[in-house]
C-alpha positions as CSV (number, residue, x, y, z in Angstrom):
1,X,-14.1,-5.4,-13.4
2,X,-11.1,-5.1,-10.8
3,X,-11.5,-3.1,-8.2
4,X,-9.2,-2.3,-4.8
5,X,-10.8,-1.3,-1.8
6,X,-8.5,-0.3,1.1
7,X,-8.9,0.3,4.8
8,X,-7.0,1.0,7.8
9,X,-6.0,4.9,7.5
10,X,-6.6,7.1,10.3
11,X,-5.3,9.3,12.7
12,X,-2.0,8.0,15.0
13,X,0.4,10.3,17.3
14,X,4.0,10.1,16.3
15,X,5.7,7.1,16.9
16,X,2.5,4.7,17.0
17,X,1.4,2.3,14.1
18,X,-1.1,1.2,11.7
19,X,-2.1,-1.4,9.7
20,X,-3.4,-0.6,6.1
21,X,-5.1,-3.6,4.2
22,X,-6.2,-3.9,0.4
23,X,-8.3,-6.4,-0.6
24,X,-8.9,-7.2,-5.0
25,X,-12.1,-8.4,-6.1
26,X,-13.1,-9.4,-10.0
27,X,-13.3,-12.3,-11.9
28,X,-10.0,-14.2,-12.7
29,X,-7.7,-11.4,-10.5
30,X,-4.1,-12.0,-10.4
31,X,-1.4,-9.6,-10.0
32,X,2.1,-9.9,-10.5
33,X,3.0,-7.1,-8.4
34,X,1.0,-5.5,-5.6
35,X,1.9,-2.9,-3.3
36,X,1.6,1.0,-1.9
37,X,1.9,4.6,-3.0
38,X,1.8,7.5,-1.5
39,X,1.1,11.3,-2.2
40,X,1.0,14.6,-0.6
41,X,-0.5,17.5,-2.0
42,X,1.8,19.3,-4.7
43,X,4.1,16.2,-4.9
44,X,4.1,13.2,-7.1
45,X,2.8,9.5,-6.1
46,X,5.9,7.9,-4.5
47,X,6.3,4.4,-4.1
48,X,6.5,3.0,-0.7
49,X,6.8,-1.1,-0.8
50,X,5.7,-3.9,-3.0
51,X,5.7,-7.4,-3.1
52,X,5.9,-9.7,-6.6
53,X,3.6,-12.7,-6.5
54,X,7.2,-15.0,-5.5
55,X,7.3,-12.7,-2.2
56,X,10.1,-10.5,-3.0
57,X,10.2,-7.0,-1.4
58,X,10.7,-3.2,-2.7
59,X,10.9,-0.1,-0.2
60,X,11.7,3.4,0.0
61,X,14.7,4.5,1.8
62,X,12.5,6.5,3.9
63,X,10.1,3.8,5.3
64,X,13.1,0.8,5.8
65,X,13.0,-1.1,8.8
66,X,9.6,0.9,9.4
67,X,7.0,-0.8,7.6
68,X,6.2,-4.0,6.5
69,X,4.2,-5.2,3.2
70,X,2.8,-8.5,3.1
71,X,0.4,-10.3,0.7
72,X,-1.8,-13.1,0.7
73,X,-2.0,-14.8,-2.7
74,X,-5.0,-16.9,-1.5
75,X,-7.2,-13.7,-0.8
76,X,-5.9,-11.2,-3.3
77,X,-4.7,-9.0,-0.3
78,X,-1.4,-7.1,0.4
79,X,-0.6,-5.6,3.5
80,X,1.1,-2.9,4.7
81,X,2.3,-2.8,8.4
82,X,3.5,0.7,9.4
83,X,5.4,1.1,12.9
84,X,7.5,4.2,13.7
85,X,5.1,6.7,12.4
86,X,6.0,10.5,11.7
87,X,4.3,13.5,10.5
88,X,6.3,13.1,7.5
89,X,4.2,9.8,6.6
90,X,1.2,12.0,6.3
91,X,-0.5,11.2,3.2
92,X,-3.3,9.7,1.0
93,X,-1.9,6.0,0.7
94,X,-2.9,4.1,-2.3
95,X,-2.5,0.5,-2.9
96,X,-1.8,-0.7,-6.2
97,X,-1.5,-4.3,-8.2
98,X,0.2,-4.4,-11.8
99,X,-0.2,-7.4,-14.3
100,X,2.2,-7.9,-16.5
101,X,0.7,-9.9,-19.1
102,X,-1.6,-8.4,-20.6
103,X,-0.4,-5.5,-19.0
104,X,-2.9,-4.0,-16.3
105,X,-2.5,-1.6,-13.7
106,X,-5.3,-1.1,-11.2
107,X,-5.7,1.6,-8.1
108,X,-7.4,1.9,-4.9
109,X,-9.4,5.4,-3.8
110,X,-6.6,5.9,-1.3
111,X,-6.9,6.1,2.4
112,X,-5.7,9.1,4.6
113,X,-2.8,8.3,7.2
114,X,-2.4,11.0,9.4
115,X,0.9,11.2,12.1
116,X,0.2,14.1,14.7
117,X,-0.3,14.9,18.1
């Protein structure tokens, strides 16, 4: 059984950062792609970055130059470094890791950021 157990949401004032991690735990993990979603009530989950196995990198347009998502292979862990913060990055931020053969997609419980002063 696969689970994804995040940490490092909180409460930061606009313009400071935070560090979110997510750690994978079960027998024979690996993950092709793992990375970080977002979602504010009413809307849908939105990506936010991702990084495949090989260390390539997807972002939104909105967090660019922002944030940061790292991983370590080693320890089943991706990162996500966020600098820059607004009240528009409030939201429950869920890390995610997708398999592609045989296809397997697994979620965190999601972690609250929250940008205000």
């Amino acid at each position: 059984q696969v689970q994804l157990v995040e940490s490092g949401g909180g409460l930061v004032h606009p313009g400071g950062s935070l560090r979110l991690s997510c750690a994978a735990s079960g027998s024979g993990f690996s993950a092709n792609v793992m990375g970080w979603y977002r979602q504010t009530p009413g809307k849908q989950r939105e990506l936010v970055a991702s990084m495949t196995s090989g260390g390539s990198t997807n972002y939104a347009a909105s967090v660019k130059g922002r944030f940061t998502v790292s991983r370590d292979n080693a320890k089943n862990t991706v990162y996500l470094q966020m600098n820059s913060l607004s009240p528009e990055d409030t939201a429950v931020y869920y890390c995610n890791a997708v398999k592609f053969s045989p296809h397997s997609v697994w979620w965190g419980q999601g972690t609250q950021v929250t940008v205000s002063s």
